[in-house]
PyMOL Python script that loads the backbone (N, CA, C, O; Angstrom):
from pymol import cmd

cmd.read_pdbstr("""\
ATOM      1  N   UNK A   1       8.485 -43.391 -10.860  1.00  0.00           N
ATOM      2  CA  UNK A   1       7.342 -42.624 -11.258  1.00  0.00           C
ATOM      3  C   UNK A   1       7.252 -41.349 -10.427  1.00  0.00           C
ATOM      4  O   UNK A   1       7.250 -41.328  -9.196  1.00  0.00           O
ATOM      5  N   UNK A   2       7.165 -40.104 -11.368  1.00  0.00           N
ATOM      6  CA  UNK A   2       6.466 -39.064 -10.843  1.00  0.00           C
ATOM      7  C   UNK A   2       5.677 -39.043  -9.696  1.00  0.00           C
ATOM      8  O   UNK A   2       4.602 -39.504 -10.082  1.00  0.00           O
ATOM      9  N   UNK A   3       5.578 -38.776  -8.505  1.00  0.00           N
ATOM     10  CA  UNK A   3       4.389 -38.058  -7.509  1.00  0.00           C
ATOM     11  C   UNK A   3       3.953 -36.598  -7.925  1.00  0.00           C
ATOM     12  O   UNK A   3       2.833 -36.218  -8.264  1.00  0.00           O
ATOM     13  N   UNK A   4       4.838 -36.055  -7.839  1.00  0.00           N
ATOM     14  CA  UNK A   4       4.316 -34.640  -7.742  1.00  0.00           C
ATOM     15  C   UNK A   4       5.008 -33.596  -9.414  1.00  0.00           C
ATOM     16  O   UNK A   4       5.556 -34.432 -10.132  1.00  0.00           O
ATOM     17  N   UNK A   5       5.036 -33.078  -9.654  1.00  0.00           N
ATOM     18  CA  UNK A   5       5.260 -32.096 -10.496  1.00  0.00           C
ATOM     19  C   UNK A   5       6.543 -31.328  -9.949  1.00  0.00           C
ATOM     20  O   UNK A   5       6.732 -31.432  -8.737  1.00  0.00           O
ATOM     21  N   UNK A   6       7.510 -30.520 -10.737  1.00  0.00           N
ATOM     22  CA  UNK A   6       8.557 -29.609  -9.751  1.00  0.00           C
ATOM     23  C   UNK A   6       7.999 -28.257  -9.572  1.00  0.00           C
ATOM     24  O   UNK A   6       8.423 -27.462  -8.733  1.00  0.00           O
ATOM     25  N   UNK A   7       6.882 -27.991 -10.520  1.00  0.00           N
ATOM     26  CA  UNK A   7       5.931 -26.916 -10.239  1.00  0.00           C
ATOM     27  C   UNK A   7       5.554 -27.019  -8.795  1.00  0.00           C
ATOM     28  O   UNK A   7       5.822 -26.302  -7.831  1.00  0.00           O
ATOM     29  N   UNK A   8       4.886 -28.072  -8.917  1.00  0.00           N
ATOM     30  CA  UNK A   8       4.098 -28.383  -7.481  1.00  0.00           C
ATOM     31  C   UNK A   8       4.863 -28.072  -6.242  1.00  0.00           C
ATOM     32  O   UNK A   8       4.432 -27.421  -5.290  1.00  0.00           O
ATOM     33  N   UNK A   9       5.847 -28.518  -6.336  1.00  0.00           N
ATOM     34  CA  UNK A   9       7.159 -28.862  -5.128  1.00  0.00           C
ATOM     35  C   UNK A   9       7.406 -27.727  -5.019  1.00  0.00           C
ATOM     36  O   UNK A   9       7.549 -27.323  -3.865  1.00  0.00           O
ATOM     37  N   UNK A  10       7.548 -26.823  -6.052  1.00  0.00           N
ATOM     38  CA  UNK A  10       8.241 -25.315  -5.689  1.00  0.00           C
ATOM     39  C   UNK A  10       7.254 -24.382  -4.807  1.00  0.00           C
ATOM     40  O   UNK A  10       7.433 -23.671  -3.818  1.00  0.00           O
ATOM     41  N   UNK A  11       6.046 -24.727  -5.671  1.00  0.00           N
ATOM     42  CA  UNK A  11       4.786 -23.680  -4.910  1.00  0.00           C
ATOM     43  C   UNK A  11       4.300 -24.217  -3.467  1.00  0.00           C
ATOM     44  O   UNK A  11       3.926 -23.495  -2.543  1.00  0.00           O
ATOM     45  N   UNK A  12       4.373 -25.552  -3.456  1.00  0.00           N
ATOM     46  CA  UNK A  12       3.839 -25.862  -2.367  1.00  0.00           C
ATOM     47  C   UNK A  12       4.638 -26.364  -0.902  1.00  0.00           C
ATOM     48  O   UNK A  12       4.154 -26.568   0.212  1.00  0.00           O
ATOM     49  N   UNK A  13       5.891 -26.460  -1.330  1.00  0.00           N
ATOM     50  CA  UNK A  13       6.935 -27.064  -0.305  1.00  0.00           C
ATOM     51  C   UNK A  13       7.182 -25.863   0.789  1.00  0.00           C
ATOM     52  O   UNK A  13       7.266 -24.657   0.559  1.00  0.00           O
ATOM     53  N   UNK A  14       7.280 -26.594   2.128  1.00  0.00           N
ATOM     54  CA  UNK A  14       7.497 -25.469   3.335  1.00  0.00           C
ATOM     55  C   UNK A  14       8.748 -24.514   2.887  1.00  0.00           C
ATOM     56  O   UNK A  14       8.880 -23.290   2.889  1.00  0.00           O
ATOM     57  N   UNK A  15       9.677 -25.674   2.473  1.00  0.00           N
ATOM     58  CA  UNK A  15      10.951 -25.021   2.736  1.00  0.00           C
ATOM     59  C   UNK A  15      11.127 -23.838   1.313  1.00  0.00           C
ATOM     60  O   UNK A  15      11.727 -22.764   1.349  1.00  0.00           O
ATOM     61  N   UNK A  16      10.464 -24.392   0.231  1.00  0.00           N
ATOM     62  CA  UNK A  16      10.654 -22.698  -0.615  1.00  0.00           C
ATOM     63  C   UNK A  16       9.444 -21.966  -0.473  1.00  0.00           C
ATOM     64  O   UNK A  16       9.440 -20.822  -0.927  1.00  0.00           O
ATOM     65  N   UNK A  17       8.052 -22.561   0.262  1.00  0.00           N
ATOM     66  CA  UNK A  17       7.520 -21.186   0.653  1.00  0.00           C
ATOM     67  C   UNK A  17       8.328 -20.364   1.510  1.00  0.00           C
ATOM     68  O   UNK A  17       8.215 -19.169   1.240  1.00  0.00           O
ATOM     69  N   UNK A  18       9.330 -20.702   2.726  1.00  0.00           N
ATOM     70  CA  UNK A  18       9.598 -20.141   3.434  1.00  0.00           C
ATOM     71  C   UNK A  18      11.032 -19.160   2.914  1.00  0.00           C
ATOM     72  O   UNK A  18      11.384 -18.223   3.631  1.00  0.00           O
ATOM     73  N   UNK A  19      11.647 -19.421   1.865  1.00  0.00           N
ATOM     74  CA  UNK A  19      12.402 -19.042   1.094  1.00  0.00           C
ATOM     75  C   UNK A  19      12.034 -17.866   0.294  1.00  0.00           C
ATOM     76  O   UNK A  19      12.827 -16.925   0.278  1.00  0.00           O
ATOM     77  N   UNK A  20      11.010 -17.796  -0.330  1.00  0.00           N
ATOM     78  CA  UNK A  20      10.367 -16.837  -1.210  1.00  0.00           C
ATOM     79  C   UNK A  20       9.638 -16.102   0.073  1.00  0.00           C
ATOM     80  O   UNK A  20       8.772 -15.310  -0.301  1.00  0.00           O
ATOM     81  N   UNK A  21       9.794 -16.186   1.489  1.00  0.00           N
ATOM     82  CA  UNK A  21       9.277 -15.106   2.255  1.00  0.00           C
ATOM     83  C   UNK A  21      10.127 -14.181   3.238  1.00  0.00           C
ATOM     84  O   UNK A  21      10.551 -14.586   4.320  1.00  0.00           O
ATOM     85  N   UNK A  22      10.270 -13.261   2.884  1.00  0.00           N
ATOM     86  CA  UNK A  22      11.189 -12.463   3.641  1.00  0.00           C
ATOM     87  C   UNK A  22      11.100 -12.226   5.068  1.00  0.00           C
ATOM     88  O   UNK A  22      11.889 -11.570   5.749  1.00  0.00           O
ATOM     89  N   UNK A  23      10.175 -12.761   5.401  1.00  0.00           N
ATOM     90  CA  UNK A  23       9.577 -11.720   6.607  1.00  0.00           C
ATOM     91  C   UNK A  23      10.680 -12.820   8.142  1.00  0.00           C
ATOM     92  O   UNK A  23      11.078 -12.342   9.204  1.00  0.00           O
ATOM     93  N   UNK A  24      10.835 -14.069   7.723  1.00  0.00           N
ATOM     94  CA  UNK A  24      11.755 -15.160   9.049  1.00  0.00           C
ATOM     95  C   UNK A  24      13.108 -14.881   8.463  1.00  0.00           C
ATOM     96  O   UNK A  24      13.689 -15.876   8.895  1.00  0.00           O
ATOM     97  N   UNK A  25      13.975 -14.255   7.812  1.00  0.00           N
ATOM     98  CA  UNK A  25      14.776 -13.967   7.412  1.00  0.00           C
ATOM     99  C   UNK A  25      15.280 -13.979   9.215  1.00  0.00           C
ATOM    100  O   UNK A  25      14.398 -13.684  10.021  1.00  0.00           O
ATOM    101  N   UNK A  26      16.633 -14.311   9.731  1.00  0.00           N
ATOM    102  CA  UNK A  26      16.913 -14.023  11.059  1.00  0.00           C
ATOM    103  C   UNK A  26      18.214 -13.073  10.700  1.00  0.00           C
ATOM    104  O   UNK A  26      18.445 -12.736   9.539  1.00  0.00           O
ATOM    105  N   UNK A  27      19.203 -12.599  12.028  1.00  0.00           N
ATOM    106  CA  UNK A  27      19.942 -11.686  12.163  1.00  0.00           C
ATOM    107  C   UNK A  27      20.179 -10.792  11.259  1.00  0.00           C
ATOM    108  O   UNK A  27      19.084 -10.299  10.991  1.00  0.00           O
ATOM    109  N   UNK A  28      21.048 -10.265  10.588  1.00  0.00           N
ATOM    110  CA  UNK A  28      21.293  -8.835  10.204  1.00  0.00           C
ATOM    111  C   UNK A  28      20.309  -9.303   8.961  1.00  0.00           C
ATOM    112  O   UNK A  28      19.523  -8.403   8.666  1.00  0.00           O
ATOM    113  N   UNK A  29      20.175 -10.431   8.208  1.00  0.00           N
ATOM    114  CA  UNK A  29      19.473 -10.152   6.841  1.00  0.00           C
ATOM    115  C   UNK A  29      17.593  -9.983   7.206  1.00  0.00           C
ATOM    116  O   UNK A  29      16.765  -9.371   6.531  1.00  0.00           O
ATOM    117  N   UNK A  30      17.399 -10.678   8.354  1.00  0.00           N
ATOM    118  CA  UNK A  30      16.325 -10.283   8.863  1.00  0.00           C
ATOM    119  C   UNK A  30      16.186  -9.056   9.319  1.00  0.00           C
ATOM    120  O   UNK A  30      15.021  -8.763   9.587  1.00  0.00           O
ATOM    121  N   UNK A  31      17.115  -8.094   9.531  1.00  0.00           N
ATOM    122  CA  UNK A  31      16.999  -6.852   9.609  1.00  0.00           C
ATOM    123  C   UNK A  31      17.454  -5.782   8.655  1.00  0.00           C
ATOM    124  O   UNK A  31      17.523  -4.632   9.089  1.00  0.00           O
ATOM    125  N   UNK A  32      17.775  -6.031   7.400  1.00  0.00           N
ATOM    126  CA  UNK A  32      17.470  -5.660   6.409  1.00  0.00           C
ATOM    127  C   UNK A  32      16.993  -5.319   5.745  1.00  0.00           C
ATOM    128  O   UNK A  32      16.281  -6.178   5.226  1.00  0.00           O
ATOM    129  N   UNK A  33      16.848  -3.736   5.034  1.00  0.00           N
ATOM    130  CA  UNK A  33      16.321  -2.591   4.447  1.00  0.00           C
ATOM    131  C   UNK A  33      15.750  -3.424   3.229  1.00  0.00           C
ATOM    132  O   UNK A  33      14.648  -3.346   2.686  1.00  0.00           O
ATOM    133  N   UNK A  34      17.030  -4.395   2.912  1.00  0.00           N
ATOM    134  CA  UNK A  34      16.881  -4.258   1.036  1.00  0.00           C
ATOM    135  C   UNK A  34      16.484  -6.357   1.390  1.00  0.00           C
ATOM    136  O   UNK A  34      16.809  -7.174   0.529  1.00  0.00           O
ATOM    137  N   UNK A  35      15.889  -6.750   2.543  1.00  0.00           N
ATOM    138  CA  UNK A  35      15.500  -8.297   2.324  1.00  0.00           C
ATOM    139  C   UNK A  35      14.316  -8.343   1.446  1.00  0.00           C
ATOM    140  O   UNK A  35      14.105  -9.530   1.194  1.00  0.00           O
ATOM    141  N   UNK A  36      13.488  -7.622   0.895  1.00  0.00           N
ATOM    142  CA  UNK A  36      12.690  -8.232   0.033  1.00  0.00           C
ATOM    143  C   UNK A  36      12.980  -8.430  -1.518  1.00  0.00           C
ATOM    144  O   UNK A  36      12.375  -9.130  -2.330  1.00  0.00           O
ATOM    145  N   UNK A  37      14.326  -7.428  -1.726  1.00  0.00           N
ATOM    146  CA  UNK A  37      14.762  -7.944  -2.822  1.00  0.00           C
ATOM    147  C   UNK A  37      16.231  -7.976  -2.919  1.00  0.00           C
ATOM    148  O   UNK A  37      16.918  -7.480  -3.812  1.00  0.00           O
ATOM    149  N   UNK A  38      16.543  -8.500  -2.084  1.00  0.00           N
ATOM    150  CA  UNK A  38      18.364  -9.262  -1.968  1.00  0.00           C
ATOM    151  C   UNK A  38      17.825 -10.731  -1.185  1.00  0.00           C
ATOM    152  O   UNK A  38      17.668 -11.739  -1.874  1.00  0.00           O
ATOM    153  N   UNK A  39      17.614 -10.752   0.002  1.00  0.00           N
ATOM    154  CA  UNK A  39      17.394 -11.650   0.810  1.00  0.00           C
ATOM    155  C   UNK A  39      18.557 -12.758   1.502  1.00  0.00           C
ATOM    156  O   UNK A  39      18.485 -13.695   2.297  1.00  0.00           O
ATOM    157  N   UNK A  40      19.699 -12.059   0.695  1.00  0.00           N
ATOM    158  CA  UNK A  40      20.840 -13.034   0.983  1.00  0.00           C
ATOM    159  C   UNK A  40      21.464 -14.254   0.636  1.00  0.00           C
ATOM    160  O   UNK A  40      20.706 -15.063   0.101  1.00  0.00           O
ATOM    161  N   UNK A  41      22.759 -14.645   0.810  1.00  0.00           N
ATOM    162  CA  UNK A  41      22.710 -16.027   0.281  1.00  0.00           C
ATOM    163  C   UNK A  41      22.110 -16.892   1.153  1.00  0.00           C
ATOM    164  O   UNK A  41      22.757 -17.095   2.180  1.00  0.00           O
ATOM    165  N   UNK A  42      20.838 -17.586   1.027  1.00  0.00           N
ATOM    166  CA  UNK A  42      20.347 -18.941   1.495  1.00  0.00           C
ATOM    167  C   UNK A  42      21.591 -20.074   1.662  1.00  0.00           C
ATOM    168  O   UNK A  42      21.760 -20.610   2.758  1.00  0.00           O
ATOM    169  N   UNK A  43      22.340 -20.362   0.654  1.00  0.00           N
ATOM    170  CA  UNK A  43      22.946 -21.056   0.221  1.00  0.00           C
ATOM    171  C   UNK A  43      24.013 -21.039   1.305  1.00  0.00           C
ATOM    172  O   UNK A  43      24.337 -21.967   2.047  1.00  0.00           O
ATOM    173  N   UNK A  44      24.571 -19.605   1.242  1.00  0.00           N
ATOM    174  CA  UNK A  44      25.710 -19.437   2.273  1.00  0.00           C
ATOM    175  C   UNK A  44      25.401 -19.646   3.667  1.00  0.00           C
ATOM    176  O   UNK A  44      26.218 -20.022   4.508  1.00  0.00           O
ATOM    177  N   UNK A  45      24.112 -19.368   3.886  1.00  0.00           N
ATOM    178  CA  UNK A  45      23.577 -19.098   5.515  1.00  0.00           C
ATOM    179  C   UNK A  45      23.462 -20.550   5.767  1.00  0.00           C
ATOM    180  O   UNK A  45      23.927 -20.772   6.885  1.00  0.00           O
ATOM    181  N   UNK A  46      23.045 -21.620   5.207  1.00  0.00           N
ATOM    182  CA  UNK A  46      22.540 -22.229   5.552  1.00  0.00           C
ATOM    183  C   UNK A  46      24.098 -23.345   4.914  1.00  0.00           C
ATOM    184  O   UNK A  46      23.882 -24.441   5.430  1.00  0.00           O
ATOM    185  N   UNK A  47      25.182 -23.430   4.234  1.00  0.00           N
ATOM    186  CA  UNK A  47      26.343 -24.318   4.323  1.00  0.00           C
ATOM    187  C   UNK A  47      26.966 -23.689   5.907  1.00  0.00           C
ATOM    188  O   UNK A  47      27.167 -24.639   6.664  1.00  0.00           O
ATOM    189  N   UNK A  48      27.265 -22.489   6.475  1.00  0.00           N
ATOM    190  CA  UNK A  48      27.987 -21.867   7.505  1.00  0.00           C
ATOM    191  C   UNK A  48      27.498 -21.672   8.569  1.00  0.00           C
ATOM    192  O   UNK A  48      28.137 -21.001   9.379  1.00  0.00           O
ATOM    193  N   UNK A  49      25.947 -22.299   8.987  1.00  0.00           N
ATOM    194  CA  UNK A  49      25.182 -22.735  10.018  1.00  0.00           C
ATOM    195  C   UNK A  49      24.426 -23.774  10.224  1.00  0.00           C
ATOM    196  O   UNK A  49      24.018 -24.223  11.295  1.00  0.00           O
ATOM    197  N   UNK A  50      24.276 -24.094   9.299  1.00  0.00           N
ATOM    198  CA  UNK A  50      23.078 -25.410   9.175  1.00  0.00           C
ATOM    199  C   UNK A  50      21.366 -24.896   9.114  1.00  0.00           C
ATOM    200  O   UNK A  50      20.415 -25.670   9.002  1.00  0.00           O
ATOM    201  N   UNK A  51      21.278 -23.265   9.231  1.00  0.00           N
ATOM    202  CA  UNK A  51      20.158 -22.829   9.069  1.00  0.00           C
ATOM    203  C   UNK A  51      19.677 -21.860   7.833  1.00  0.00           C
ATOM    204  O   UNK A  51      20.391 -20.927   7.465  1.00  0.00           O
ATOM    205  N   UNK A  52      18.553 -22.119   7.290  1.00  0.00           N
ATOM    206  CA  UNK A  52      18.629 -21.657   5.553  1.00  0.00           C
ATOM    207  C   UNK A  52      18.193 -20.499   6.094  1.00  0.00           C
ATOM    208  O   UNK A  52      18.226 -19.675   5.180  1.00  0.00           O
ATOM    209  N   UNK A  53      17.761 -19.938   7.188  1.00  0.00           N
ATOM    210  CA  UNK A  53      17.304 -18.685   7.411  1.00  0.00           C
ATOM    211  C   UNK A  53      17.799 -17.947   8.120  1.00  0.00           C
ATOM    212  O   UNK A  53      17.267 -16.971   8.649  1.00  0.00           O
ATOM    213  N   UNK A  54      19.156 -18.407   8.252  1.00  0.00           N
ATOM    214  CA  UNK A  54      20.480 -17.024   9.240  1.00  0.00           C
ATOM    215  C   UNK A  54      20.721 -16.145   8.204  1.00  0.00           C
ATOM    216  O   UNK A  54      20.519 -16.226   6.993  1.00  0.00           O
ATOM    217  N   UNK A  55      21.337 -15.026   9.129  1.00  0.00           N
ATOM    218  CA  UNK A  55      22.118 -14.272   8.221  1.00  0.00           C
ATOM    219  C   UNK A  55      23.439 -14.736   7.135  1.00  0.00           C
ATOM    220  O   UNK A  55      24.326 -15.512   7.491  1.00  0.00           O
ATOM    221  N   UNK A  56      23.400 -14.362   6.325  1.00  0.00           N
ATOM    222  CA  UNK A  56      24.313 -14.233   5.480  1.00  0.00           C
ATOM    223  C   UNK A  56      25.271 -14.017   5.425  1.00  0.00           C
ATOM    224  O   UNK A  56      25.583 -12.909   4.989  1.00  0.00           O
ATOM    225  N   UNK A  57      26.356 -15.010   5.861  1.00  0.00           N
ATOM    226  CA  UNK A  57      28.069 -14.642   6.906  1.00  0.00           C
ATOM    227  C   UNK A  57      28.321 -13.634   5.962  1.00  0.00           C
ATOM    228  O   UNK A  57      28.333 -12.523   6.491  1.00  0.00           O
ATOM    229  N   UNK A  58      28.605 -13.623   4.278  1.00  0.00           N
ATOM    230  CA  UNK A  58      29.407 -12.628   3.724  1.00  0.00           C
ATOM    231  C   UNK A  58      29.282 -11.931   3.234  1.00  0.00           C
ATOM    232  O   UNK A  58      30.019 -11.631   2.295  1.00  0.00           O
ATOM    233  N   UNK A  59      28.034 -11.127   3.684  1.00  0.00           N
ATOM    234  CA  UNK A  59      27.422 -10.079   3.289  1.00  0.00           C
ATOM    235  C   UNK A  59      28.058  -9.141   3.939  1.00  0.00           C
ATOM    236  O   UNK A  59      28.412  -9.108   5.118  1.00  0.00           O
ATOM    237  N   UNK A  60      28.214  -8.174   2.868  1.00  0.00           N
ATOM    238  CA  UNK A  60      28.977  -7.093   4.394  1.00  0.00           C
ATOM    239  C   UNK A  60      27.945  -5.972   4.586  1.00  0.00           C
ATOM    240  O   UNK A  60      28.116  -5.524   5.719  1.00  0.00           O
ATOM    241  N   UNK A  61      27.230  -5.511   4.139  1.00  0.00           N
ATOM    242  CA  UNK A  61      26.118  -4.645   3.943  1.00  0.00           C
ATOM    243  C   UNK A  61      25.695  -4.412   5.827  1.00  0.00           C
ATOM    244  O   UNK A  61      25.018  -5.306   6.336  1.00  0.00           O
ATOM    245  N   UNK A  62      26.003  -3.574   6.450  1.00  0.00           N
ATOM    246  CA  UNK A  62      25.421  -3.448   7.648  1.00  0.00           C
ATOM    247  C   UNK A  62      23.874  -2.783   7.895  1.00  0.00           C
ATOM    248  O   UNK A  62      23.724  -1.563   7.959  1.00  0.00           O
ATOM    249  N   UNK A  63      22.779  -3.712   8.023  1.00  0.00           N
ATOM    250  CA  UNK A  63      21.386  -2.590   8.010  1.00  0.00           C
ATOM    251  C   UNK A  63      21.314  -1.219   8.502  1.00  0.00           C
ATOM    252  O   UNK A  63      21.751  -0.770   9.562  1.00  0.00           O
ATOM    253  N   UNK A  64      20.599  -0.541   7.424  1.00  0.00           N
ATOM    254  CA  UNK A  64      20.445   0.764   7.764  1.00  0.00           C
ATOM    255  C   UNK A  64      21.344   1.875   7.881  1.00  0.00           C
ATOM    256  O   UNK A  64      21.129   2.960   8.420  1.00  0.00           O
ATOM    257  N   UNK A  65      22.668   1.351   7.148  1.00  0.00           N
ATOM    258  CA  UNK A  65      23.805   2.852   6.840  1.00  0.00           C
ATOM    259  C   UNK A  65      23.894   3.042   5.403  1.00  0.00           C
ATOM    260  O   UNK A  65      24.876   3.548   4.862  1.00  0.00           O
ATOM    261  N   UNK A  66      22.675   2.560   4.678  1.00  0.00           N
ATOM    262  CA  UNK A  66      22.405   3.897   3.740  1.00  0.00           C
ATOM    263  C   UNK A  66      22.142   5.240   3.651  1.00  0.00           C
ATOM    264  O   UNK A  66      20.982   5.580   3.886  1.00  0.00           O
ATOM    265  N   UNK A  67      22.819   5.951   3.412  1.00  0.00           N
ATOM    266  CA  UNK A  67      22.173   6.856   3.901  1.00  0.00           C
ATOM    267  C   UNK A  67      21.191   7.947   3.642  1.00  0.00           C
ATOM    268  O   UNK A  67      21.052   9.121   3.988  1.00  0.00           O
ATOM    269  N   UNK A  68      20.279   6.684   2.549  1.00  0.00           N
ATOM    270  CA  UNK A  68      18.816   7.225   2.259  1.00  0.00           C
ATOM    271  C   UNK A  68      17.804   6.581   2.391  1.00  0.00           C
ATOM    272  O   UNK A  68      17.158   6.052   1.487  1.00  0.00           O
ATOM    273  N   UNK A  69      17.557   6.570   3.651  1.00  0.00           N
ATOM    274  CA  UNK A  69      16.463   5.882   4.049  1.00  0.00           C
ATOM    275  C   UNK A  69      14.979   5.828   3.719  1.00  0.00           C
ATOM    276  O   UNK A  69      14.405   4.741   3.659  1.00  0.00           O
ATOM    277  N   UNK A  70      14.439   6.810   3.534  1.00  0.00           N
ATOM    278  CA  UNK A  70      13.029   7.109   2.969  1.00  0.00           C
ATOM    279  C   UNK A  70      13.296   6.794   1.485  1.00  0.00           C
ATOM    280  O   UNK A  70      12.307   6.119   1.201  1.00  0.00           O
ATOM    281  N   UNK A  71      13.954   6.871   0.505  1.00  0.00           N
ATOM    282  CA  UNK A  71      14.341   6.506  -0.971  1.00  0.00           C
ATOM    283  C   UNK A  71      14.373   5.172  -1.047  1.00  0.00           C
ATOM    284  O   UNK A  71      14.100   4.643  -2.124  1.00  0.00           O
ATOM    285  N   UNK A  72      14.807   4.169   0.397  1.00  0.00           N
ATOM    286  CA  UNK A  72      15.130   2.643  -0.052  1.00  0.00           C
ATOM    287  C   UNK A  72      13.772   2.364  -0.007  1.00  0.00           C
ATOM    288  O   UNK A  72      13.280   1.877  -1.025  1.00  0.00           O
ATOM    289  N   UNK A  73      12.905   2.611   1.164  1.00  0.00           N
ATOM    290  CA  UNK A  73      11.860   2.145   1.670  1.00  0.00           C
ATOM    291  C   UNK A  73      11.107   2.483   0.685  1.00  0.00           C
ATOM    292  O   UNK A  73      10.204   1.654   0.572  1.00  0.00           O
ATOM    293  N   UNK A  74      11.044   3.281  -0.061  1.00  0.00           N
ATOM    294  CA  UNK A  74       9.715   3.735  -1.350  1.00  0.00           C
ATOM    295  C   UNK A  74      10.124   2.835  -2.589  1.00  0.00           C
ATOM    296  O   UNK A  74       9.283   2.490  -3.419  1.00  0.00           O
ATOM    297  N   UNK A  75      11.108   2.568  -2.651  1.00  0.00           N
ATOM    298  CA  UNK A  75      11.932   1.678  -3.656  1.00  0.00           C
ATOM    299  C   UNK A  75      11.500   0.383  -3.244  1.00  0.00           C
ATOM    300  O   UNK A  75      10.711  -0.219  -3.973  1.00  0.00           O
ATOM    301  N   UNK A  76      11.956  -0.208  -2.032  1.00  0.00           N
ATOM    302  CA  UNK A  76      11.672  -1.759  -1.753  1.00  0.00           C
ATOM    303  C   UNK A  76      10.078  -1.955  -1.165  1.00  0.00           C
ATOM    304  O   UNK A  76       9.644  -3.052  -0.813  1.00  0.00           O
ATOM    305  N   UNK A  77       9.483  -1.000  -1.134  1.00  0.00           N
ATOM    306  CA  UNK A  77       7.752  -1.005  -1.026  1.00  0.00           C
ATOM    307  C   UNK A  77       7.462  -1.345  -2.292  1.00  0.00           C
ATOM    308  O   UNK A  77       6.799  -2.352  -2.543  1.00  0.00           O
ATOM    309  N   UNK A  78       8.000  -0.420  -3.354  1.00  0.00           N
ATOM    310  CA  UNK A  78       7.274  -0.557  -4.753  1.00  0.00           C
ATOM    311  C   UNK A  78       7.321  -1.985  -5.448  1.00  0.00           C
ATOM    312  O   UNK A  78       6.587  -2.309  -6.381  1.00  0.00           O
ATOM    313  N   UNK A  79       8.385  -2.873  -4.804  1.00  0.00           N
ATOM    314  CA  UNK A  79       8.699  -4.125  -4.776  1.00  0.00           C
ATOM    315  C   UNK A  79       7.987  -5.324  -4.841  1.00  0.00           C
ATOM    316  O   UNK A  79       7.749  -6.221  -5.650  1.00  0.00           O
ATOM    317  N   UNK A  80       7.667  -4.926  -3.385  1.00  0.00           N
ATOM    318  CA  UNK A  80       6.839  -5.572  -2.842  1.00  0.00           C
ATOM    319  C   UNK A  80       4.948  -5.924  -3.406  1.00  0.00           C
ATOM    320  O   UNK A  80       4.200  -6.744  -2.874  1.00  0.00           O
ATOM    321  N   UNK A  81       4.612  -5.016  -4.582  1.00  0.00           N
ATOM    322  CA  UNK A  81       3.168  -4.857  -4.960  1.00  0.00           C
ATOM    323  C   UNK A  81       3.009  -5.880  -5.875  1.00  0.00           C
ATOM    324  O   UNK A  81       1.917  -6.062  -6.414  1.00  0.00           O
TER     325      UNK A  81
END
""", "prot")
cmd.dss("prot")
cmd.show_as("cartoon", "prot")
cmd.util.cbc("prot")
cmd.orient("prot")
């Protein structure tokens, strides 16, 4: 028997609130221009550490050598609303 709903589980569970939040993202994806809408592979970070909130071994994207910075930030603000 059912307990909970998968609605329920999704909205209310630590581990995908903490998933759907960018902000504990750790090393380079936590320092990331474009984490509120890339955020990385979870999947990867967390088979190649044991933590769902490391960086993203195969990302190669190094933060902040775009080299339009005020354009990402008005872009991944508008995101964010």
């Amino acid at each position: 028997m059912k307990e909970r709903t998968l609605a329920s589980i999704y909205r209310e569970s630590r581990l995908f609130t903490e998933l759907r939040d960018p902000s504990p993202l750790r090393g380079r994806c936590g320092a990331c221009e474009y984490k509120a809408v890339c955020g990385g592979s979870r999947s990867r970070a967390y088979g190649a550490t044991g933590d769902v909130l490391a960086a993203d071994p195969y990302c190669a994207y190094e933060p902040g050598s775009f080299p339009y910075p005020r354009e990402v930030a008005a872009l991944t603000e508008s995101t964010m609303r």
